[in-house]
Every structure is written in structure tokens, then in C-alpha cells.
PAFITOR-426408 format. One record per residue: x, y, z of N, C-alpha, C in turn; residue in one letter. Coordinates in Angstrom, 3 decimals. Layout:
REM PAFITOR-426408
+----------+----------+----------+----------+----------+----------+----------+----------+----------+--------+
!     n_c1 !     n_c2 !     n_c3 !    ca_c1 !    ca_c2 !    ca_c3 !     c_c1 !     c_c2 !     c_c3 ! residu !
+----------+----------+----------+----------+----------+----------+----------+----------+----------+--------+
!        X !        Y !        Z !        X !        Y !        Z !        X !        Y !        Z !      A !
...
+----------+----------+----------+----------+----------+----------+----------+----------+----------+--------+
END
This chain:
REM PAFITOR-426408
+----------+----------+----------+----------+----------+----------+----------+----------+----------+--------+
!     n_c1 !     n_c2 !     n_c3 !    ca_c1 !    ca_c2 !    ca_c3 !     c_c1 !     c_c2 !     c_c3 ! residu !
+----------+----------+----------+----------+----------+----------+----------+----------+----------+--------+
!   38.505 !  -51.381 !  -77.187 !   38.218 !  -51.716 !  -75.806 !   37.316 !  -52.950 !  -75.787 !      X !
!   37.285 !  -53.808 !  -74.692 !   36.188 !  -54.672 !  -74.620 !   35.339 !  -54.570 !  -73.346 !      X !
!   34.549 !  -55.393 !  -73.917 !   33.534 !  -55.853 !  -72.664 !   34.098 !  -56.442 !  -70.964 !      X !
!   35.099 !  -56.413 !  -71.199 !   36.064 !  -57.103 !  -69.681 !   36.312 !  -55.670 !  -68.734 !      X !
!   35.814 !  -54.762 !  -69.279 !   36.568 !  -53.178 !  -68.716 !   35.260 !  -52.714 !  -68.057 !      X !
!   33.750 !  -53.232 !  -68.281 !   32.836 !  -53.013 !  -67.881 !   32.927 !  -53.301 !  -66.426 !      X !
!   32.404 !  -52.603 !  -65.132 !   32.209 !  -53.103 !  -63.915 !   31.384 !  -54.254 !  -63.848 !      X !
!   31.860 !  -55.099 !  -63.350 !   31.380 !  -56.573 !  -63.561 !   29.291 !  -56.234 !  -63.288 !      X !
!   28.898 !  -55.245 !  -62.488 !   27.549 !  -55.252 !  -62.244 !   27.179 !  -55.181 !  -63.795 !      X !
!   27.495 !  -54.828 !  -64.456 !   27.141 !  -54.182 !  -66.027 !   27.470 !  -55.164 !  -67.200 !      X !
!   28.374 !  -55.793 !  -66.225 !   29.165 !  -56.977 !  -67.624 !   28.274 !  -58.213 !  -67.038 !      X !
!   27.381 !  -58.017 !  -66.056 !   26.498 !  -59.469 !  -65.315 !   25.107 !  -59.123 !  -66.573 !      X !
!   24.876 !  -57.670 !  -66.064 !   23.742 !  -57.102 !  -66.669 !   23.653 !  -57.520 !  -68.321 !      X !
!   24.703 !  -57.032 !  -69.386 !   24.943 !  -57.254 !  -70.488 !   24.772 !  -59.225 !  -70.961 !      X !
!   25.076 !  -59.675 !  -70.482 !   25.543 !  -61.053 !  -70.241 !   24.046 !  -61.861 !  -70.006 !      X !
!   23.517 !  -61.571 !  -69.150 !   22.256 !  -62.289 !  -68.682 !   21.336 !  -61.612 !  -70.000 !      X !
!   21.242 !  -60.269 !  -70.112 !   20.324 !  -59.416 !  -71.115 !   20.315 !  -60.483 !  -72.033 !      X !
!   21.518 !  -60.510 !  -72.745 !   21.436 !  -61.159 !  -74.079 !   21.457 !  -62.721 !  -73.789 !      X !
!   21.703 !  -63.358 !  -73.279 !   20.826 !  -65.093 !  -73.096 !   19.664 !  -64.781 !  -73.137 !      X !
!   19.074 !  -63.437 !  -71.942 !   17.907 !  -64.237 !  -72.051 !   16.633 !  -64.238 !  -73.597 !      X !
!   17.598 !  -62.746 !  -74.297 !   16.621 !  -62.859 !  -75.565 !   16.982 !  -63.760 !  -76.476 !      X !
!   18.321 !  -64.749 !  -76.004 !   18.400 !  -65.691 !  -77.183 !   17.654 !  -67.006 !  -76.543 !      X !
!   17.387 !  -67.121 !  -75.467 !   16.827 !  -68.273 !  -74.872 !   14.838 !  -68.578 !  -74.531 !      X !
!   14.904 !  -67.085 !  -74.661 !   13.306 !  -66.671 !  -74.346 !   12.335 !  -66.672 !  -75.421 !      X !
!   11.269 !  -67.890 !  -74.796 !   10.242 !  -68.026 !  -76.612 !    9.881 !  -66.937 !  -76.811 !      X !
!    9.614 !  -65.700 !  -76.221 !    8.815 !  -65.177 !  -76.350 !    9.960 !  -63.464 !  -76.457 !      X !
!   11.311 !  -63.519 !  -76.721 !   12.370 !  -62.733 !  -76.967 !   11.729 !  -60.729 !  -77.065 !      X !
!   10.529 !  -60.811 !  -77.888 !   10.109 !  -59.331 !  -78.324 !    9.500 !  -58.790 !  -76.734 !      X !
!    8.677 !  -59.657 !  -76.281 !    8.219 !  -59.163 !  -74.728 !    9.320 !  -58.642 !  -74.317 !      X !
!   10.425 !  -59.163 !  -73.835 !   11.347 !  -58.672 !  -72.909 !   11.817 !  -57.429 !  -73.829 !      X !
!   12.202 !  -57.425 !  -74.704 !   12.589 !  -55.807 !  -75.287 !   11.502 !  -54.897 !  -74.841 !      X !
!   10.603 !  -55.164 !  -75.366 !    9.246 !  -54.214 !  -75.045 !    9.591 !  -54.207 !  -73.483 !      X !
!    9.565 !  -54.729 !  -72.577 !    9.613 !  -54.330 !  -71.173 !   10.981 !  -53.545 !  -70.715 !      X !
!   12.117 !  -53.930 !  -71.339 !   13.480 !  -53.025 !  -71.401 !   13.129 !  -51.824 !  -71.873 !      X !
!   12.509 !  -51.536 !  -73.212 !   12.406 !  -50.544 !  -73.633 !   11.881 !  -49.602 !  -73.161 !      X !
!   10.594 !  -49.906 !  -72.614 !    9.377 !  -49.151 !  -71.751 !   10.060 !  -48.878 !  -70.176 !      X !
!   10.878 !  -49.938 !  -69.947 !   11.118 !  -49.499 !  -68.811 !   12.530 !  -48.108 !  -68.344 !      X !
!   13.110 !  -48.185 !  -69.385 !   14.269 !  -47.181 !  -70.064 !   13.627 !  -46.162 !  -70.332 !      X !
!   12.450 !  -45.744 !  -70.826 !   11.673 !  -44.815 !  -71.075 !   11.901 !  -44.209 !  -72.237 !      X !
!   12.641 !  -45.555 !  -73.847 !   12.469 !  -44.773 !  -74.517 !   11.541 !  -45.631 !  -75.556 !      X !
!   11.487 !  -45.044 !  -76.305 !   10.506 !  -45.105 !  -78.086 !   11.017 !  -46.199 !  -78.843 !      X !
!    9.831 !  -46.755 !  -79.408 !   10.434 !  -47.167 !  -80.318 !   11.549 !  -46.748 !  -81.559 !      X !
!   10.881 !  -45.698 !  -81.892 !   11.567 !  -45.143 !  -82.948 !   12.889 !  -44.825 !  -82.305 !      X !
!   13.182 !  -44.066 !  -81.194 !   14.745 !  -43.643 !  -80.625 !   15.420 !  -44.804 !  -80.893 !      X !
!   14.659 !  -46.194 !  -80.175 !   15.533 !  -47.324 !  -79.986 !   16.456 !  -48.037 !  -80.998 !      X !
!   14.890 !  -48.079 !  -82.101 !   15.170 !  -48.352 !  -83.476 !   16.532 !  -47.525 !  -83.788 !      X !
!   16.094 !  -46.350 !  -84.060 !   17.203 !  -45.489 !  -84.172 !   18.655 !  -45.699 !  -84.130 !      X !
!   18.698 !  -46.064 !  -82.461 !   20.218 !  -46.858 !  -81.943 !   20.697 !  -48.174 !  -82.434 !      X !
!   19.824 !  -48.984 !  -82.458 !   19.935 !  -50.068 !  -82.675 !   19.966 !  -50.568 !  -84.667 !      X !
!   20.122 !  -49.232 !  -85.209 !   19.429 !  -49.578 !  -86.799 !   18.465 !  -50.914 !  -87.416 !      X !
!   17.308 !  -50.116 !  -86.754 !   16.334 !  -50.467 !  -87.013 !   15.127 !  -49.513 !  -87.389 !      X !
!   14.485 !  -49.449 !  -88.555 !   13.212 !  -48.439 !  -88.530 !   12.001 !  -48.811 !  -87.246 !      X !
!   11.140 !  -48.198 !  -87.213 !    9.941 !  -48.261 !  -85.921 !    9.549 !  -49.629 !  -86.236 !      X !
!    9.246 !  -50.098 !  -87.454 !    8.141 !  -50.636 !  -87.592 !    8.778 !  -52.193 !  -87.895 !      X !
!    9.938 !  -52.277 !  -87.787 !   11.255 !  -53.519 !  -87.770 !   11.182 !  -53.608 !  -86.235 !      X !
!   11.154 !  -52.998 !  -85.162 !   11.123 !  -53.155 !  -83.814 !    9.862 !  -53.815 !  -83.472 !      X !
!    8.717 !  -52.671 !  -83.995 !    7.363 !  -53.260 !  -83.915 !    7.382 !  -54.614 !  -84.153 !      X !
!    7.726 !  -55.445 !  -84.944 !    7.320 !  -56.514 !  -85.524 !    8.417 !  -57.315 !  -84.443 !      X !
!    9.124 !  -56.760 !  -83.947 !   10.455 !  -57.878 !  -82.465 !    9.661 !  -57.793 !  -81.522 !      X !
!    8.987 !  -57.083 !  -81.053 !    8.398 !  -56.959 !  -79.769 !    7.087 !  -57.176 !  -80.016 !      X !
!    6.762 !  -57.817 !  -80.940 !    5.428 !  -58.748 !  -81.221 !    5.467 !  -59.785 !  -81.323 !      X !
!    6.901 !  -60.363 !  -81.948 !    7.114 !  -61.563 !  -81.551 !    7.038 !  -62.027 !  -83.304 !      X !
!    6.842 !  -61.221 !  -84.267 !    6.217 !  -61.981 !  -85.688 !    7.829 !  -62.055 !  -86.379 !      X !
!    8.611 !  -61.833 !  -85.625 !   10.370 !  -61.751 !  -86.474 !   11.175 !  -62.134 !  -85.445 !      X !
!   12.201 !  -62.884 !  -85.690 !   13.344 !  -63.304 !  -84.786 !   13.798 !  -62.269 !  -84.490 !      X !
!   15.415 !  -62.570 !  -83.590 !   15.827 !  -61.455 !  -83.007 !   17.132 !  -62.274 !  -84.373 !      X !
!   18.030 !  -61.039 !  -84.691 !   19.196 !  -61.433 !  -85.136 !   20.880 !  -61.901 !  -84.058 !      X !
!   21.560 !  -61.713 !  -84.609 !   22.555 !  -61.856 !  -83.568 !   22.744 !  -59.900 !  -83.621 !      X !
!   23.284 !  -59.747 !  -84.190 !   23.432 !  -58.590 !  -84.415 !   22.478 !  -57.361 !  -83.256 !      X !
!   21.012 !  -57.991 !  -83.562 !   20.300 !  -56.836 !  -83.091 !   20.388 !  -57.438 !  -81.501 !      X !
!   21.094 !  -58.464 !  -81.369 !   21.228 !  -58.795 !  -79.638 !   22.054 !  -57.877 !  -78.769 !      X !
!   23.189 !  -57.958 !  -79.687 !   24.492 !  -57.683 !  -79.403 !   23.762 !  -55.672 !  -79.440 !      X !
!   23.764 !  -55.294 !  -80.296 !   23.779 !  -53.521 !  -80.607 !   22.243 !  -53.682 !  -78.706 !      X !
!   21.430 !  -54.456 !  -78.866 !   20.442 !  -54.142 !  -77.663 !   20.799 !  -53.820 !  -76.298 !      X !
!   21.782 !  -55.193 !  -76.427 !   22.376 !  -55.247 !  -75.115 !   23.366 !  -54.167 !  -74.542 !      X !
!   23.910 !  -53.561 !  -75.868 !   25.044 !  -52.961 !  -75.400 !   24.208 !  -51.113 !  -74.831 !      X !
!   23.040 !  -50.971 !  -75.998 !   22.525 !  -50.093 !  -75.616 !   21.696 !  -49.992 !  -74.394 !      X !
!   21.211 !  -51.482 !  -73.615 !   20.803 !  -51.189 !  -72.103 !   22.020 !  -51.164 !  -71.059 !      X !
!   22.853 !  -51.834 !  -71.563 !   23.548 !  -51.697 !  -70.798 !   24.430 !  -50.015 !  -70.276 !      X !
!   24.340 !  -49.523 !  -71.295 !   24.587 !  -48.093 !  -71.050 !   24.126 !  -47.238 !  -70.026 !      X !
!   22.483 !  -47.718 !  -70.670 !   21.485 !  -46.549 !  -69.948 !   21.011 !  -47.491 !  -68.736 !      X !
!   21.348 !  -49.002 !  -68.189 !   21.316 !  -48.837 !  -67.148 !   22.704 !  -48.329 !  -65.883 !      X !
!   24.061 !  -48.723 !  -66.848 !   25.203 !  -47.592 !  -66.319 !   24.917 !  -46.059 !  -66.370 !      X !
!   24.066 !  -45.549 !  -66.881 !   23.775 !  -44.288 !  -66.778 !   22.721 !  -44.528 !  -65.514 !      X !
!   21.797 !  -44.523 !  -65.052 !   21.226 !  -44.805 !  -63.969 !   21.858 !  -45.114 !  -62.879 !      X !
!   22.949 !  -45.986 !  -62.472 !   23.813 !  -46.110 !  -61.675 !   24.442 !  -45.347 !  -61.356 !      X !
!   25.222 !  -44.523 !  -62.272 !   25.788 !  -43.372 !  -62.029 !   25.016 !  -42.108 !  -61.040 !      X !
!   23.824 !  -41.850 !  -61.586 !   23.368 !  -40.933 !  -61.567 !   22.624 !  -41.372 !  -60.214 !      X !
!   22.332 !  -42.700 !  -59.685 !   22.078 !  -42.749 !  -58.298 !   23.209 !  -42.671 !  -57.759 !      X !
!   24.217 !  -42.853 !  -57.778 !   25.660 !  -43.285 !  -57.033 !   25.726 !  -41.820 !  -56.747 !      X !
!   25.887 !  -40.491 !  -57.837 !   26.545 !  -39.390 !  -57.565 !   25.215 !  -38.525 !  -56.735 !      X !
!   24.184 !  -39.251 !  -56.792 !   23.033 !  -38.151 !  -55.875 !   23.323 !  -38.852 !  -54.457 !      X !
!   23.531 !  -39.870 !  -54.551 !   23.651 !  -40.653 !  -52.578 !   24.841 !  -39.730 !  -52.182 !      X !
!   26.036 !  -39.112 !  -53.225 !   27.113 !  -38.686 !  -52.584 !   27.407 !  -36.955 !  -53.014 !      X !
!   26.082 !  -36.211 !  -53.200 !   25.407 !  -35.030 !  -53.601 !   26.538 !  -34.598 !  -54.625 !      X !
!   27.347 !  -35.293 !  -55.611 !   27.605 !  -34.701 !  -56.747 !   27.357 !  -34.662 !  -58.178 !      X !
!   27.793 !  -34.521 !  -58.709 !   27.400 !  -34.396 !  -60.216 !   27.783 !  -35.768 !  -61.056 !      X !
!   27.104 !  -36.491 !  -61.620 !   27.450 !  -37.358 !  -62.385 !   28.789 !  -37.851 !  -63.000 !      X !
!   29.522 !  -38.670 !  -63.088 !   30.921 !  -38.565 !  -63.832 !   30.807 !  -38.708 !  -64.952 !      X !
!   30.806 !  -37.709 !  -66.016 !   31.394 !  -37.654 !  -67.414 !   32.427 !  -38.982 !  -67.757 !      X !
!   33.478 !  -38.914 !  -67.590 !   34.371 !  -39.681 !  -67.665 !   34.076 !  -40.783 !  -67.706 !      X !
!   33.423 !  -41.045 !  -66.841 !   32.751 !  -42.919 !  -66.567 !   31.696 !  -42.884 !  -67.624 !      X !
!   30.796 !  -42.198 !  -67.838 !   30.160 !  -42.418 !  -68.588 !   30.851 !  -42.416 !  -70.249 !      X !
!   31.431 !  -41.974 !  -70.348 !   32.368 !  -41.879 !  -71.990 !   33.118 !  -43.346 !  -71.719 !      X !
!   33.895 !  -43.273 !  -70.796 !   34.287 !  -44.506 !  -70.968 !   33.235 !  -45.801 !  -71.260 !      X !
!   32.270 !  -45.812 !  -70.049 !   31.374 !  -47.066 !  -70.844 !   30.868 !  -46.999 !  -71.845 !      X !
!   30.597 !  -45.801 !  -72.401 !   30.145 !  -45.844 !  -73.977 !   31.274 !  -45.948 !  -74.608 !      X !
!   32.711 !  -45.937 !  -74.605 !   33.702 !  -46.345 !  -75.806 !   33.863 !  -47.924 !  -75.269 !      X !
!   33.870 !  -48.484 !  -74.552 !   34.305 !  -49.875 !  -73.769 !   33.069 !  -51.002 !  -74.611 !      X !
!   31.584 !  -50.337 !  -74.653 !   30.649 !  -50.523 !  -75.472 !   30.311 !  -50.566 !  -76.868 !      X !
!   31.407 !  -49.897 !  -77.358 !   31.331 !  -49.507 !  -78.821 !   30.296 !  -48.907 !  -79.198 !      X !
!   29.677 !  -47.737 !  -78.322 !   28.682 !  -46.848 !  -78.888 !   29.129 !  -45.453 !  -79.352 !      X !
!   28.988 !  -45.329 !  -80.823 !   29.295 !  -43.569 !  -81.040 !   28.989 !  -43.045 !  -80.441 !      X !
!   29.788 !  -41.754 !  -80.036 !   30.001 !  -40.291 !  -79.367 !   28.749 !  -39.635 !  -79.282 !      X !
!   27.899 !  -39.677 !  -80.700 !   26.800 !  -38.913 !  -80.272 !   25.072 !  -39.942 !  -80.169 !      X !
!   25.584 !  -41.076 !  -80.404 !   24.445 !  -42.214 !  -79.461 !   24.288 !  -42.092 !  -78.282 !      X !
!   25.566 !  -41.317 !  -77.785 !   25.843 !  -42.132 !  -76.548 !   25.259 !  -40.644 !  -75.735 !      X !
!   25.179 !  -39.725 !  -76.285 !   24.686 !  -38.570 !  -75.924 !   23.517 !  -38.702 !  -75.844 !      X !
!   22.634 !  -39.156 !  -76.804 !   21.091 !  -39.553 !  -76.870 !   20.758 !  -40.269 !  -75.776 !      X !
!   21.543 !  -41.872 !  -75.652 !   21.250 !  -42.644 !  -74.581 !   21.373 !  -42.189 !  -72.958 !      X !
!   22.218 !  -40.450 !  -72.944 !   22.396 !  -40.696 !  -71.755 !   21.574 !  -39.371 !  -71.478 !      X !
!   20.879 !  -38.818 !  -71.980 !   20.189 !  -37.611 !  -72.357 !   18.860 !  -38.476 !  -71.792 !      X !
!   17.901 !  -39.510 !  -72.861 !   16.762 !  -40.406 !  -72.352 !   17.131 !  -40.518 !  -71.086 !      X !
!   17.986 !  -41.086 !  -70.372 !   18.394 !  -42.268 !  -69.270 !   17.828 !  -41.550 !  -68.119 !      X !
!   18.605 !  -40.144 !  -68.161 !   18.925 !  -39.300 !  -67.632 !   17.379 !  -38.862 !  -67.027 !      X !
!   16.478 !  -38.461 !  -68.233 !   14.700 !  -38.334 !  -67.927 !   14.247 !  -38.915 !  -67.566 !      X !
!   14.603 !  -40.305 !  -67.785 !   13.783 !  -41.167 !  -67.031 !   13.900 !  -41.811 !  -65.792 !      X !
!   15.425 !  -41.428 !  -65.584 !   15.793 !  -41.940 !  -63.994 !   14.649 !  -40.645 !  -63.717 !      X !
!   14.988 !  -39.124 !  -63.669 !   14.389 !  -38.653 !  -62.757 !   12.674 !  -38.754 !  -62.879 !      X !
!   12.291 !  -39.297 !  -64.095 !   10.923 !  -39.499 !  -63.795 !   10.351 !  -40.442 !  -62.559 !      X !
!   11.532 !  -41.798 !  -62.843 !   10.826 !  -42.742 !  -61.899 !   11.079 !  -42.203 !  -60.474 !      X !
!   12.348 !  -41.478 !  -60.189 !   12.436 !  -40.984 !  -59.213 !   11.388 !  -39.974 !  -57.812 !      X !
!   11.075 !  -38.862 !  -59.164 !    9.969 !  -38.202 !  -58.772 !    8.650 !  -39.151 !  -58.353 !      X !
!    8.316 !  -40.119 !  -59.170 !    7.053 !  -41.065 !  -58.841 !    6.961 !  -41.888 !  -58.187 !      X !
!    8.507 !  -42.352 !  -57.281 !    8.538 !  -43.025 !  -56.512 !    8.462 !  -42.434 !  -54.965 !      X !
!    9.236 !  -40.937 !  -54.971 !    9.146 !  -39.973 !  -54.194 !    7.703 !  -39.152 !  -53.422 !      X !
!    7.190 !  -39.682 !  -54.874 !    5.434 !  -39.111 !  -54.657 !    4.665 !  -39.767 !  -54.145 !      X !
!    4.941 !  -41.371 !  -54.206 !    4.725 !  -42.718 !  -53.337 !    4.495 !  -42.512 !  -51.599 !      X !
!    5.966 !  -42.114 !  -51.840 !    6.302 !  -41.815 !  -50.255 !    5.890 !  -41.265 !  -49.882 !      X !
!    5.624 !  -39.651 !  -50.275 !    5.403 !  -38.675 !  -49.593 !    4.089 !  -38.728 !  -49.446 !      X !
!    3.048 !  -39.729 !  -50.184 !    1.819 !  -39.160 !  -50.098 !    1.656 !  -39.387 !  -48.540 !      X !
!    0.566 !  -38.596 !  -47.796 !    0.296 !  -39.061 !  -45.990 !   -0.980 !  -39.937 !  -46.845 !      X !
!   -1.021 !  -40.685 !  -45.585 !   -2.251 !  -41.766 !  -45.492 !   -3.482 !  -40.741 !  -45.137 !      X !
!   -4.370 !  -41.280 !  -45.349 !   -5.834 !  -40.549 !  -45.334 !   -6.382 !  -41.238 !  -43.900 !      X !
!   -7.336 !  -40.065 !  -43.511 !   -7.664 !  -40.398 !  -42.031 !   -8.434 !  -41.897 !  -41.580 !      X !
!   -8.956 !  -41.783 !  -42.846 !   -9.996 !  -43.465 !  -43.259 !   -9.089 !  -44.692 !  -42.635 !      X !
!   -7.643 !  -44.561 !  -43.076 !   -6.560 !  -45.335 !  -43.600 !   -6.575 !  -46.007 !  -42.187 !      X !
!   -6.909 !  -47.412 !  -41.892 !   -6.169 !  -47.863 !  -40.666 !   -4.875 !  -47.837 !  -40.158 !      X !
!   -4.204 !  -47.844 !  -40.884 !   -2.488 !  -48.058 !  -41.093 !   -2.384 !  -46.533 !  -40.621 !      X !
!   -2.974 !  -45.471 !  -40.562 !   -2.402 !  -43.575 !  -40.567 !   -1.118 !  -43.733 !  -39.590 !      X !
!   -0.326 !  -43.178 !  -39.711 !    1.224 !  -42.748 !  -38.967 !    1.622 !  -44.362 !  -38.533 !      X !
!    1.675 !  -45.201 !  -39.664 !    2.126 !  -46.261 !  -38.780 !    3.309 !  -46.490 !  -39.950 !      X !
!    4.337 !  -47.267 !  -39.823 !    5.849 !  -47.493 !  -40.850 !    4.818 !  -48.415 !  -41.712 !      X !
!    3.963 !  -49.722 !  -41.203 !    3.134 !  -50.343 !  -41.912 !    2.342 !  -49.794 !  -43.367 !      X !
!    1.909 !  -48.268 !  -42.645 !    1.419 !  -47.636 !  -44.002 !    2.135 !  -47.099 !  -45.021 !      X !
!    3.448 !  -47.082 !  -44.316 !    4.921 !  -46.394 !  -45.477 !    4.823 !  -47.081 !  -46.228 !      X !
!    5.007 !  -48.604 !  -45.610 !    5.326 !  -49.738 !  -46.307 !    4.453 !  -49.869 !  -47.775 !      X !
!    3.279 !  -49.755 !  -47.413 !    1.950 !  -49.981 !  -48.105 !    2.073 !  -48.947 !  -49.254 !      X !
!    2.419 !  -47.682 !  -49.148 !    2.874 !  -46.771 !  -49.422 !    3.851 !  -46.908 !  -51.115 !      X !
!    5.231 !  -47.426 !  -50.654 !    6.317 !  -47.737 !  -51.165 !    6.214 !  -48.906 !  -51.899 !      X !
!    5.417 !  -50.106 !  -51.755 !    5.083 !  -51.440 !  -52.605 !    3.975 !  -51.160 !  -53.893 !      X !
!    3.219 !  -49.625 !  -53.122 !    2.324 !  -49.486 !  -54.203 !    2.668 !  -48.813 !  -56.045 !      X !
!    4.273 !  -48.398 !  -56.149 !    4.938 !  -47.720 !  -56.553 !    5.700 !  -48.545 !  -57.476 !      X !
!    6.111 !  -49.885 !  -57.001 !    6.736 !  -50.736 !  -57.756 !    6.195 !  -51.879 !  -58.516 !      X !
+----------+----------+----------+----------+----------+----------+----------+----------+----------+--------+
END
């Protein structure tokens, strides 16, 4: 399978990912911020990507290039787990269950083994609902009586920016 079978949001995503760590002086930051923001480990990542912890450590410090190789296996692994996130908002806006199917497919279209792809969508999966819950908790907090803004959309606002 190739990369042309990806929904173009994912084949934009994949595409930009990897320029920008071949174009970016500073290439290990942006993993470190993908990574952290995916919510997983070094070591998991490493893991996916065959790399030990401490071979990542040294990319996202910036003291080792990126290879081609470790572009290509990076990209393909965010790109997953941010198609896993998509999914998993798409099927809660329309109160069902995630699609299996779509998800296997972008992991074979990706060239990620069967049981990577279980890992990646297992993490994805925790960490959508983490950010979810903490963004939810954003919202819901009420404003305090102090609060000038109390019952106003202004304080939602204030609310919801404080979260991101």
C-alpha cells in the first residue's frame, strides 16, 4: 500500500512532519514536542521507531542528526496516532465506537506492524482521553465570585484559552 491511500488531512500531516525535521536547525525539539504531546515515552517511542531511550535522548537534544530512516519510521508513527485521535473525535461527535477498520487500514497503508500498531493506538487512545478530560475540566470549572467576568461567555472564553 502507499502513502496516496492516506486521507489527504494525514498525508498533509505526514508530509509537512517530515520537512519540517529535515529543514529545522533545531530537528530534536520538535520530536520532543510530538512526542510529549502524543503522550508517549521515550522508551515506547524508541521502541517503535528502533531506537533504544538513550539514541532518542541524544535526537531530542539535538547532540545527533536525525537519519532518513528515523524521519520516515517518525512520521509514519505520528501520523497514526494523530489518525487515531481523529477517529476517535469523529466517532464521539457521532456517539459511536471508533472504526477498527480505518484504523488497520492506516496502519497497513503506513507500513506499521499489526502489533505496533496496537501499542500506538492503545497510547493514542489515553491520551486523547486525557487531554480531553483536562480540557473538559477547563470548561467546567465556574468562575469564582471575585471573578469580574462570573456568568459572562467572556469568562468561558478565559476559561477555554487557559487550557491550551
Amino acid at each position: 500500500m502507499h502513502e496516496a491511500l492516506l486521507p489527504s488531512t494525514l498525508r498533509e500531516f505526514q508530509t509537512e512532519l517530515a520537512g519540517r525535521l529535515v529543514l529545522h536547525d533545531e530537528p530534536g525539539a520538535e520530536v520532543k514536542i510530538l512526542r510529549e504531546r502524543y503522550g508517549f515515552t521515550q522508551e515506547f517511542l524508541g521502541r517503535l521507531v528502533g531506537l533504544r531511550r538513550e539514541s532518542l535522548s541524544r535526537i531530542e537534544s539535538n547532540a545527533v542528526g536525525l537519519s532518513l530512516d528515523f524521519v520516515q519510521r517518525f512520521a509514519r508513527v505520528m501520523t497514526l496516532a494523530k489518525g487515531v485521535r481523529e477517529q476517535l473525535a469523529y466517532a464521539e461527535a457521532r456517539g459511536n465506537a471508533p472504526d477498527e477498520r480505518h484504523l488497520d487500514m492506516l496502519a497497513m497503508t503506513l507500513r506499521i506492524e499489526p502489533e505496533a500498531k496496537e501499542e500506538i493506538v492503545l497510547a493514542s487512545m489515553v491520551s486523547y482521553e486525557r487531554k480531553r478530560r483536562e480540557t473538559l475540566a477547563g470548561v467546567a470549572r465556574p468562575a469564582t465570585s471575585r471573578d469580574p467576568s462570573h456568568g459572562s461567555v467572556a469568562g468561558m472564553d478565559k476559561g477555554i484559552s487557559s487550557v491550551r
